[in-house]
N, CA and C atoms of all chains as a GROMACS GRO file, in nm:
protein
  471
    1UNK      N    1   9.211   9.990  -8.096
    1UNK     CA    2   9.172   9.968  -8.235
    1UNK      C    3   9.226  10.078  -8.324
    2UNK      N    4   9.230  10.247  -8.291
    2UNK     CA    5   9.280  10.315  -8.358
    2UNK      C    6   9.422  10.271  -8.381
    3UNK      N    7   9.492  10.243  -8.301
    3UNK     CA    8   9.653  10.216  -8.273
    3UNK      C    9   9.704  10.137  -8.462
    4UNK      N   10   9.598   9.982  -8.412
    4UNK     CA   11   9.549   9.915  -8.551
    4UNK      C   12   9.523   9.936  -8.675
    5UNK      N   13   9.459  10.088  -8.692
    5UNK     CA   14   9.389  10.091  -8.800
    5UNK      C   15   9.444  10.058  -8.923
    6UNK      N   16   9.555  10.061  -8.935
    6UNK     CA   17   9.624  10.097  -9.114
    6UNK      C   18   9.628   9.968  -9.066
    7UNK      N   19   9.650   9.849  -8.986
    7UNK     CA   20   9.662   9.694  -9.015
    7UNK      C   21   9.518   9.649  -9.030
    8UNK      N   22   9.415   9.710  -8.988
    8UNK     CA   23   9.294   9.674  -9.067
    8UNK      C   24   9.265   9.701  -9.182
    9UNK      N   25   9.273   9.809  -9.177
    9UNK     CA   26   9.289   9.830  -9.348
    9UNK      C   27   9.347   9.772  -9.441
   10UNK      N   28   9.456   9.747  -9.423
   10UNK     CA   29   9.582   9.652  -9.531
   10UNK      C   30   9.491   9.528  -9.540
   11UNK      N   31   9.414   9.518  -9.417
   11UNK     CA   32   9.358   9.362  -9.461
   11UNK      C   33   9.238   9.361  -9.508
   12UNK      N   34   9.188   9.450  -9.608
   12UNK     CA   35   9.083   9.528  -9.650
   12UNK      C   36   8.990   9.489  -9.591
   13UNK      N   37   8.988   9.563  -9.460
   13UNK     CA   38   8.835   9.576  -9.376
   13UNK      C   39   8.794   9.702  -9.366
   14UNK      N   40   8.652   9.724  -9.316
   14UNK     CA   41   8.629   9.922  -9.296
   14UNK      C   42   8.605   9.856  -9.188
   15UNK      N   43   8.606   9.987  -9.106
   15UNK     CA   44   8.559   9.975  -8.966
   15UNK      C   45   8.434  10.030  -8.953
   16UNK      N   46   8.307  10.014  -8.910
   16UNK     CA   47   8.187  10.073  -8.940
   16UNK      C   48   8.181  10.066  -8.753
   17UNK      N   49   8.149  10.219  -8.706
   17UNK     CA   50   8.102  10.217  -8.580
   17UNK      C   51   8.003  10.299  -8.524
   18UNK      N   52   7.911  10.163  -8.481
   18UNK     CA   53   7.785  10.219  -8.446
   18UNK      C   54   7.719  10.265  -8.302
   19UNK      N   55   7.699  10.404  -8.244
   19UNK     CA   56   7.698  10.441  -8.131
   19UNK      C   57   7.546  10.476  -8.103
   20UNK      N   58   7.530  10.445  -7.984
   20UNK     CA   59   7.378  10.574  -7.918
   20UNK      C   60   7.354  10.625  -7.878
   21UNK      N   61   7.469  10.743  -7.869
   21UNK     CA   62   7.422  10.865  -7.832
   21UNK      C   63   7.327  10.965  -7.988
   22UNK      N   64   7.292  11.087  -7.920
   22UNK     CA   65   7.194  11.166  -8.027
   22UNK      C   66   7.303  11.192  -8.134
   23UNK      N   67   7.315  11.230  -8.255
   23UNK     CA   68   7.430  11.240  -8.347
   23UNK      C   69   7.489  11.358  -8.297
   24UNK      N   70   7.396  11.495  -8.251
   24UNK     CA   71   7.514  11.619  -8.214
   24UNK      C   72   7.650  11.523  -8.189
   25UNK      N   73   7.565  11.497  -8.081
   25UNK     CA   74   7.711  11.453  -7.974
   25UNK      C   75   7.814  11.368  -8.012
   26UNK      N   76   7.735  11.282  -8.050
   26UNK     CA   77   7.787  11.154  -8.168
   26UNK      C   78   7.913  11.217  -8.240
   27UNK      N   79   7.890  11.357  -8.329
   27UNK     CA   80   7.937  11.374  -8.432
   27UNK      C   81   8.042  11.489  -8.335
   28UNK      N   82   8.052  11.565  -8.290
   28UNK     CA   83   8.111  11.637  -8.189
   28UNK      C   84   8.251  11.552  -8.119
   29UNK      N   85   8.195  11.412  -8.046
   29UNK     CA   86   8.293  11.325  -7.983
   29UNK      C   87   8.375  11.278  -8.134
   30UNK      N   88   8.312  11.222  -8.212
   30UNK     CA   89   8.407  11.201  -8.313
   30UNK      C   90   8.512  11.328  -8.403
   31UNK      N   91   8.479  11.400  -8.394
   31UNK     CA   92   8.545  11.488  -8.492
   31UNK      C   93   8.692  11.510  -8.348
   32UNK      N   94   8.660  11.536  -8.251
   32UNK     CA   95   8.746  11.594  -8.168
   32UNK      C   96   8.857  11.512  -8.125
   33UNK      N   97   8.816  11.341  -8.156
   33UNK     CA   98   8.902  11.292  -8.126
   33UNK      C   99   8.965  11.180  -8.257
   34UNK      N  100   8.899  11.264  -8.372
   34UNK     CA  101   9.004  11.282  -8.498
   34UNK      C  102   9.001  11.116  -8.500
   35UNK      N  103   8.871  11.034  -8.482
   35UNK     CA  104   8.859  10.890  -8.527
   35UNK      C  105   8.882  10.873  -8.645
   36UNK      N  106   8.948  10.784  -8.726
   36UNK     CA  107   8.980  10.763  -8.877
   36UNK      C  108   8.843  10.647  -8.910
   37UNK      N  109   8.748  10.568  -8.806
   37UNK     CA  110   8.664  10.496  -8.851
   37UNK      C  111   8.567  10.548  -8.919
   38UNK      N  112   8.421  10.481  -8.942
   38UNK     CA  113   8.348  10.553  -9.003
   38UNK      C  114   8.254  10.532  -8.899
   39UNK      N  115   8.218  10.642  -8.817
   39UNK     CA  116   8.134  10.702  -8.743
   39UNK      C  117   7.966  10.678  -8.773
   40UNK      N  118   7.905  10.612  -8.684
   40UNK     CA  119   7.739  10.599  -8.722
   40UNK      C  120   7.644  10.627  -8.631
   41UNK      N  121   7.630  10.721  -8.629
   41UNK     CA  122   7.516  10.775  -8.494
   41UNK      C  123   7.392  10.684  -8.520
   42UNK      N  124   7.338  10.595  -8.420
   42UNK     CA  125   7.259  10.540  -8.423
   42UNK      C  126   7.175  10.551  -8.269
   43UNK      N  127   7.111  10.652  -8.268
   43UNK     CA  128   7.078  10.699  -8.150
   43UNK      C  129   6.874  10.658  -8.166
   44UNK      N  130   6.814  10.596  -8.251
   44UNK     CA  131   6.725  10.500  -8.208
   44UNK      C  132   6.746  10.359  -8.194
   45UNK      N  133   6.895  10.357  -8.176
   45UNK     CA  134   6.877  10.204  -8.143
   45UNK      C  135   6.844  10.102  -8.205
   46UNK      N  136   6.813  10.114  -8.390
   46UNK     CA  137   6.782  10.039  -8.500
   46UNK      C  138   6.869   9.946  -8.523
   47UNK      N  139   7.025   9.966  -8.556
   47UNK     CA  140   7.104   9.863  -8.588
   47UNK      C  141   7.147   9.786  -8.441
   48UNK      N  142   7.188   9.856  -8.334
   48UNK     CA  143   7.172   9.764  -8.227
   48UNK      C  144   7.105   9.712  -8.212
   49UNK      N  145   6.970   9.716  -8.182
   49UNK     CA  146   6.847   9.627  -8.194
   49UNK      C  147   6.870   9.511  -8.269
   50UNK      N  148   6.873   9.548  -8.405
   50UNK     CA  149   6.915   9.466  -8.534
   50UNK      C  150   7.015   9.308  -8.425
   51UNK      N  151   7.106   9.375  -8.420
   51UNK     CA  152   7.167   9.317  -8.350
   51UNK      C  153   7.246   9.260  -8.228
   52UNK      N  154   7.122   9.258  -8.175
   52UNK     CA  155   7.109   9.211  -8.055
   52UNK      C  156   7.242   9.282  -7.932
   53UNK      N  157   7.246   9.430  -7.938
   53UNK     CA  158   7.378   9.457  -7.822
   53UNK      C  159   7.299   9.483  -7.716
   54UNK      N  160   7.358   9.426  -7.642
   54UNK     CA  161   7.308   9.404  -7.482
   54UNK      C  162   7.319   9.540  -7.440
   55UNK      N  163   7.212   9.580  -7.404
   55UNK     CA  164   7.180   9.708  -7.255
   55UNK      C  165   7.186   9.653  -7.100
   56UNK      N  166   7.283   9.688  -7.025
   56UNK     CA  167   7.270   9.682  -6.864
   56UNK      C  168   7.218   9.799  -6.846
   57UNK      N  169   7.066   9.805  -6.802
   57UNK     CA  170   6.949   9.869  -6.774
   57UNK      C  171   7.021   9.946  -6.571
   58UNK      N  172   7.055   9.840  -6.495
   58UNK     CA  173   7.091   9.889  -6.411
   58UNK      C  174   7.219  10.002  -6.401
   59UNK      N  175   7.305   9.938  -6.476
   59UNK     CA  176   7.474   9.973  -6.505
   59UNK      C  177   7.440  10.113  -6.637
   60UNK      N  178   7.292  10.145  -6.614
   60UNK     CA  179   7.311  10.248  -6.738
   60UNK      C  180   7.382  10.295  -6.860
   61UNK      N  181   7.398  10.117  -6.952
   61UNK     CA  182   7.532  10.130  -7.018
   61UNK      C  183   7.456  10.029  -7.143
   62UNK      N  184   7.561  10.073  -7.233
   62UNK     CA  185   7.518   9.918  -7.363
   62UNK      C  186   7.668   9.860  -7.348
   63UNK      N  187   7.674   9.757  -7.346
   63UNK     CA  188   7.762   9.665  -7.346
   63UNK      C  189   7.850   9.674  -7.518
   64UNK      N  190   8.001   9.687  -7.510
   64UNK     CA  191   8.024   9.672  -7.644
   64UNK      C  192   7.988   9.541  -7.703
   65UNK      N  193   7.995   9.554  -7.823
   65UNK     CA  194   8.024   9.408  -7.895
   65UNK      C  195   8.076   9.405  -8.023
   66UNK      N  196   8.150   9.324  -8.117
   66UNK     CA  197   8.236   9.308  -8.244
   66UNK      C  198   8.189   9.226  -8.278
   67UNK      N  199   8.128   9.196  -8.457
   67UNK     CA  200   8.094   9.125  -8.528
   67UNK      C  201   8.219   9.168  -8.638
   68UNK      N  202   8.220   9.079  -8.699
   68UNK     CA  203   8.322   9.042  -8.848
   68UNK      C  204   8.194   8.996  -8.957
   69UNK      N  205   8.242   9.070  -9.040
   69UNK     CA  206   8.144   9.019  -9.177
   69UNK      C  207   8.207   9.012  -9.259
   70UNK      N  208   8.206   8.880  -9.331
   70UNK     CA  209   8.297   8.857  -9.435
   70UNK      C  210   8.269   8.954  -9.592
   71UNK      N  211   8.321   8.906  -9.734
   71UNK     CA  212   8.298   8.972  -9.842
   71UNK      C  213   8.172   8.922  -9.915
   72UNK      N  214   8.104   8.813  -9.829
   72UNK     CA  215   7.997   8.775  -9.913
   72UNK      C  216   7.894   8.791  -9.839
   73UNK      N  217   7.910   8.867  -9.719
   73UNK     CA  218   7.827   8.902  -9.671
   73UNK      C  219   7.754   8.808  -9.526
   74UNK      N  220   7.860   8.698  -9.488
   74UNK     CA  221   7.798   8.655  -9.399
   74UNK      C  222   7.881   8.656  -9.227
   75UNK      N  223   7.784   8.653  -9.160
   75UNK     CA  224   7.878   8.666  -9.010
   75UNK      C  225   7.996   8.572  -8.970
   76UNK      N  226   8.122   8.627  -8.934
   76UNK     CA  227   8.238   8.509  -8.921
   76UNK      C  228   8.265   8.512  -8.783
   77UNK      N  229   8.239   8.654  -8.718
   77UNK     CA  230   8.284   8.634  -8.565
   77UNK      C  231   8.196   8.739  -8.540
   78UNK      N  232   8.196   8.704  -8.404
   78UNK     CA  233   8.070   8.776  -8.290
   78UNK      C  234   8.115   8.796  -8.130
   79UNK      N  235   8.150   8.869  -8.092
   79UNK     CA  236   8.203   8.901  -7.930
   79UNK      C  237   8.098   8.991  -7.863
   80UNK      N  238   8.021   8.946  -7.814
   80UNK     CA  239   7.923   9.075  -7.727
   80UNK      C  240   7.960   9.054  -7.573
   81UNK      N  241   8.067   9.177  -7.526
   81UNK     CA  242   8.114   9.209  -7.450
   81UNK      C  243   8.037   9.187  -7.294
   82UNK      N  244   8.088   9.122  -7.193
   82UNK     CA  245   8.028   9.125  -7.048
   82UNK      C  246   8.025   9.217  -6.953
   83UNK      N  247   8.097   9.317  -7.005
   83UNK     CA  248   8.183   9.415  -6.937
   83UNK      C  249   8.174   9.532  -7.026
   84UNK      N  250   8.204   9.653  -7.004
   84UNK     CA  251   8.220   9.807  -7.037
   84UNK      C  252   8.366   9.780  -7.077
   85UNK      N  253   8.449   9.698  -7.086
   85UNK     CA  254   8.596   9.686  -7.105
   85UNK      C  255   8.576   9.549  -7.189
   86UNK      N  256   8.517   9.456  -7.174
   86UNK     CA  257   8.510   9.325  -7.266
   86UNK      C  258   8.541   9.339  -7.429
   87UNK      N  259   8.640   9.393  -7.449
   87UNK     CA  260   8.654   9.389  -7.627
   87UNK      C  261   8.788   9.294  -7.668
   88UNK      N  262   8.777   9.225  -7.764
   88UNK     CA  263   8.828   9.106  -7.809
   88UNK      C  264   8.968   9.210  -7.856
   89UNK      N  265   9.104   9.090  -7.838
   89UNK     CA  266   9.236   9.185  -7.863
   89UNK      C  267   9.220   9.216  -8.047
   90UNK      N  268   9.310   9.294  -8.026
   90UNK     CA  269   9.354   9.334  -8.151
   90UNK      C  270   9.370   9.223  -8.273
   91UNK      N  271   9.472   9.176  -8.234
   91UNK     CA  272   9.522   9.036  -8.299
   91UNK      C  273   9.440   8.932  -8.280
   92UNK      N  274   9.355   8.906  -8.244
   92UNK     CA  275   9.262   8.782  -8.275
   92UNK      C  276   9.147   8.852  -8.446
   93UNK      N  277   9.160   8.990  -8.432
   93UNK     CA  278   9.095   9.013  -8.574
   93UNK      C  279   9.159   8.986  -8.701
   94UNK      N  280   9.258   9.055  -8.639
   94UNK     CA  281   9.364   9.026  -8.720
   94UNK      C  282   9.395   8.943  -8.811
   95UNK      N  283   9.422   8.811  -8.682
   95UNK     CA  284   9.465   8.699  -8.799
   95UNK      C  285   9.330   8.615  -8.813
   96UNK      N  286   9.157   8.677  -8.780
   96UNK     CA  287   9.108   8.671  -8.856
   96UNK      C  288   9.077   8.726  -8.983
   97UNK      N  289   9.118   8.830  -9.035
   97UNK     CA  290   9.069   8.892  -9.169
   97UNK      C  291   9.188   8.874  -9.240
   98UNK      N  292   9.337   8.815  -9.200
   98UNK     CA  293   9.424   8.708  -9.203
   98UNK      C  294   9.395   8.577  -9.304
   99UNK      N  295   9.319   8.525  -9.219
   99UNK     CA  296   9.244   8.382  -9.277
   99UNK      C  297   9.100   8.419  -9.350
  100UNK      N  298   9.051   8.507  -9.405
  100UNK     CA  299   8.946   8.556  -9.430
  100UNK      C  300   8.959   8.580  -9.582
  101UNK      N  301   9.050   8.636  -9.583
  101UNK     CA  302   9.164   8.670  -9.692
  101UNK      C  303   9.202   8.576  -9.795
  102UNK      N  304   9.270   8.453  -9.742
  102UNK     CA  305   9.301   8.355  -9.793
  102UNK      C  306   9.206   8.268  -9.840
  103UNK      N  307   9.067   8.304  -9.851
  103UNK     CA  308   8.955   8.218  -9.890
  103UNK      C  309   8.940   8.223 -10.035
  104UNK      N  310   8.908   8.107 -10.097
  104UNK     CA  311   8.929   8.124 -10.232
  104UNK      C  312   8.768   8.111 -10.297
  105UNK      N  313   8.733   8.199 -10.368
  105UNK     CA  314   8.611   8.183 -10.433
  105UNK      C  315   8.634   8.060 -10.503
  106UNK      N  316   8.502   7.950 -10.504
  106UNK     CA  317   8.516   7.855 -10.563
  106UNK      C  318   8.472   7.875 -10.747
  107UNK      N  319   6.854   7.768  -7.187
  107UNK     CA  320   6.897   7.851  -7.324
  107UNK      C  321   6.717   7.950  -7.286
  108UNK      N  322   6.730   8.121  -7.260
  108UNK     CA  323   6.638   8.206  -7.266
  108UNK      C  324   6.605   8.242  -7.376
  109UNK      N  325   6.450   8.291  -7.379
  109UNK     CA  326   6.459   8.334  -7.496
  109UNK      C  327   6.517   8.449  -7.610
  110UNK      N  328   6.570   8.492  -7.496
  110UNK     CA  329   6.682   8.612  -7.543
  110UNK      C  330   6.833   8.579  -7.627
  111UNK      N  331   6.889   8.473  -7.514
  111UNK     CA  332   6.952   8.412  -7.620
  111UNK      C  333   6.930   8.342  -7.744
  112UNK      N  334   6.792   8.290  -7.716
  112UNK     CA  335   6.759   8.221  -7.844
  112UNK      C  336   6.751   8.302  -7.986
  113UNK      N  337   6.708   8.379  -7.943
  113UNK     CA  338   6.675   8.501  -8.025
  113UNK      C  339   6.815   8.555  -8.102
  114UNK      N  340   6.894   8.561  -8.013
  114UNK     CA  341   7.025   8.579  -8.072
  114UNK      C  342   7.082   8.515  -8.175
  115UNK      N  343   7.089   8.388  -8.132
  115UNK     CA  344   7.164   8.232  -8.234
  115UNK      C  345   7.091   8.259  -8.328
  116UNK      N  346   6.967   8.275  -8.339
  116UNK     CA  347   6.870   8.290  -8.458
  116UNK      C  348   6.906   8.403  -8.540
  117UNK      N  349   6.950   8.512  -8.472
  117UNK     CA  350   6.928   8.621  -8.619
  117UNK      C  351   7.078   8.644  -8.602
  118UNK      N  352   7.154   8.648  -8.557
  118UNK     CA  353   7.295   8.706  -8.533
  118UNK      C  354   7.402   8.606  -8.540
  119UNK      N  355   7.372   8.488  -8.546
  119UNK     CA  356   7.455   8.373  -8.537
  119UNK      C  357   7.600   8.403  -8.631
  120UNK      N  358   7.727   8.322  -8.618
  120UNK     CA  359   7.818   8.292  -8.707
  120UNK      C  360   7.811   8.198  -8.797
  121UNK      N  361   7.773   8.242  -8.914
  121UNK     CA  362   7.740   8.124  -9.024
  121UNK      C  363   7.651   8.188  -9.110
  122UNK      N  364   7.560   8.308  -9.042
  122UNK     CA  365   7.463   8.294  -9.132
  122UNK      C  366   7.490   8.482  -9.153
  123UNK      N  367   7.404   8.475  -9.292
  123UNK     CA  368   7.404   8.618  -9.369
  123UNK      C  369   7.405   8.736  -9.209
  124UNK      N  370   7.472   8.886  -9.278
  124UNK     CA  371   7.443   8.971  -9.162
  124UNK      C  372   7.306   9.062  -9.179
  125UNK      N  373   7.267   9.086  -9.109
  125UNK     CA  374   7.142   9.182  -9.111
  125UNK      C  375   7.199   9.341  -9.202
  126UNK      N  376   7.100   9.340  -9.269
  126UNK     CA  377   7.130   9.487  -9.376
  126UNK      C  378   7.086   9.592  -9.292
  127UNK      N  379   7.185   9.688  -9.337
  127UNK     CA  380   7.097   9.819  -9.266
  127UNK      C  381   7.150   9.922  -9.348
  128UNK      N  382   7.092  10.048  -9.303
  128UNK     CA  383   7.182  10.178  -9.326
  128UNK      C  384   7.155  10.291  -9.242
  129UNK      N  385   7.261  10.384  -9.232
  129UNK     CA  386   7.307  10.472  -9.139
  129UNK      C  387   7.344  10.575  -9.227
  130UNK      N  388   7.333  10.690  -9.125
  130UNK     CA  389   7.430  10.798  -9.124
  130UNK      C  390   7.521  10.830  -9.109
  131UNK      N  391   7.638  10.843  -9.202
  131UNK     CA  392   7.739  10.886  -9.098
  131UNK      C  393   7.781  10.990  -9.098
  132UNK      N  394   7.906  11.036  -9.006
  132UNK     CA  395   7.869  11.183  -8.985
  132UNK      C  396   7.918  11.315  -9.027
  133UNK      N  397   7.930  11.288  -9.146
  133UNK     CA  398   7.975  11.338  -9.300
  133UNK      C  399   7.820  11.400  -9.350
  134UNK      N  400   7.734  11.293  -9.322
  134UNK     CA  401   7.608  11.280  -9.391
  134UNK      C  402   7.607  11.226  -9.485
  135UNK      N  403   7.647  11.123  -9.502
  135UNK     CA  404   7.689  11.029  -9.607
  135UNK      C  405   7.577  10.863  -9.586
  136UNK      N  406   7.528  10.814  -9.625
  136UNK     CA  407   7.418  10.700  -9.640
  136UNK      C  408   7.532  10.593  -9.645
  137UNK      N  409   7.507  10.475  -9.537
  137UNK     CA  410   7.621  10.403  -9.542
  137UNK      C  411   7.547  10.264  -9.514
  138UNK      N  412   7.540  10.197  -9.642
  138UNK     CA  413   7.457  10.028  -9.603
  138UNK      C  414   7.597   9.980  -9.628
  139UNK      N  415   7.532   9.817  -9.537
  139UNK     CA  416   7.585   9.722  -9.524
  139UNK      C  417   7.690   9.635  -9.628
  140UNK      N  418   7.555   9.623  -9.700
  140UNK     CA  419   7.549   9.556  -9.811
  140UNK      C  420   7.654   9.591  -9.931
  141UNK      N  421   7.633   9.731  -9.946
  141UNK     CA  422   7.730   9.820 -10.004
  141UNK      C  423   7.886   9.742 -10.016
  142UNK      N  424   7.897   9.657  -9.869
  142UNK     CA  425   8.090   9.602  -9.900
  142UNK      C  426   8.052   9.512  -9.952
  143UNK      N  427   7.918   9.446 -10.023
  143UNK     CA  428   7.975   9.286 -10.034
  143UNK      C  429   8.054   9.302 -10.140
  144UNK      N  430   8.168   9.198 -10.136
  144UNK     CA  431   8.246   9.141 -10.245
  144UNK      C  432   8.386   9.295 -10.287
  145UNK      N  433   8.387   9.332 -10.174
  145UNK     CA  434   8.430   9.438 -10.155
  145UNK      C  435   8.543   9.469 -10.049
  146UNK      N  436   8.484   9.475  -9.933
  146UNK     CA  437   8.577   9.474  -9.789
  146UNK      C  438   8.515   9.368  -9.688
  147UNK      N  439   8.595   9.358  -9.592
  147UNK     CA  440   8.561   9.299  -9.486
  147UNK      C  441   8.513   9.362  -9.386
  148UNK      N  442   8.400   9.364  -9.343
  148UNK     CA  443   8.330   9.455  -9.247
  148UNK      C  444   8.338   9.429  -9.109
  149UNK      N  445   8.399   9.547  -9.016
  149UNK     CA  446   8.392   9.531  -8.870
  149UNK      C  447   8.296   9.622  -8.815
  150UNK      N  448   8.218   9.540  -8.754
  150UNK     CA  449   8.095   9.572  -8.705
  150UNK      C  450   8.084   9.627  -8.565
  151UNK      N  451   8.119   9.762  -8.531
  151UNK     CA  452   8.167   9.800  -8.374
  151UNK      C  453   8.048   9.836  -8.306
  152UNK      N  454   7.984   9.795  -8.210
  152UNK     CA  455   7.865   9.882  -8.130
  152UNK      C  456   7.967   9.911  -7.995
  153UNK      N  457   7.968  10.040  -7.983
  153UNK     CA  458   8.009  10.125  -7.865
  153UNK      C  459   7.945  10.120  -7.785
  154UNK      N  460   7.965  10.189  -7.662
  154UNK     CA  461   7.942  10.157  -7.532
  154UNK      C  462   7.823  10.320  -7.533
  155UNK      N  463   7.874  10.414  -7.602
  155UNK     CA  464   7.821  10.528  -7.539
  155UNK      C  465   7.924  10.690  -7.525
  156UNK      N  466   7.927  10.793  -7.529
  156UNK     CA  467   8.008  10.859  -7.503
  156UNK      C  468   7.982  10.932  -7.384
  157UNK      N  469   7.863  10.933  -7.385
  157UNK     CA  470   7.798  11.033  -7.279
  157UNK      C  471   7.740  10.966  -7.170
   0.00000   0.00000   0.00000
């Protein structure tokens, strides 16, 4: 996704990313590895909760997941990952915020 | 269909409004949702974890 970023951007999206670890750490891992997203320590678990990201309780892990929200505010895509590796390619966002784009206010 | 999933389709579905929130980020900067409408297109990342 970093690789991506300036093609998300061009397609005026932000990237909002929400993690759970405590923020030290949160904010520590991000600075060091010089993320251009916008970083959200969410270490009670409020907006995950919110939305529903899966915890493997055994696998001691939260499962990723990608939502798309359009400009009016409503959900267009949703991927909640099966896997610690399950994240949707690059280019399927793409040439959604692609076609997202092209929507014409009526 | 559990009720876990159910639960899902219901508040998280594709089609319907996204849940508002706001955060910190780590600037210390107050960062809602809502804030892009009519604005940007929002990608909504939940991470795995660093630690």
């Amino acid at each position: 996704m970093r690789d991506d970023f300036g093609a998300f951007t061009a397609r005026d999206a932000v990237i909002l990313a929400v993690g759970p670890d405590n923020r030290e750490a949160f904010v520590r891992y991000w600075k060091s590895e010089h993320l251009p997203f916008t970083g959200l320590p969410d270490p009670g678990h409020v907006v995950a909760s919110l939305y529903k990201q899966e915890v493997k309780v055994f696998r001691l892990g939260r499962m990723p997941a990608l939502l798309v929200v359009d400009k009016k505010g409503f959900i267009r895509y949703s991927h909640y990952g099966r896997s610690m590796s399950d994240i949707p390619a690059n280019k399927e966002i793409l040439d959604l915020l692609d076609m997202l784009n092209l929507e014409i206010d009526p | 269909m559990d009720w876990a999933n159910s639960e899902l389709m219901t508040t998280t579905a594709v089609g319907l409004p996204a849940p508002d929130f706001v955060l910190t980020d780590i600037e210390g900067d107050s960062i809602r949702l809502s804030d892009y409408r009519g604005y940007r297109n929002v990608m909504l990342v939940f991470l795995r974890g660093f630690l």
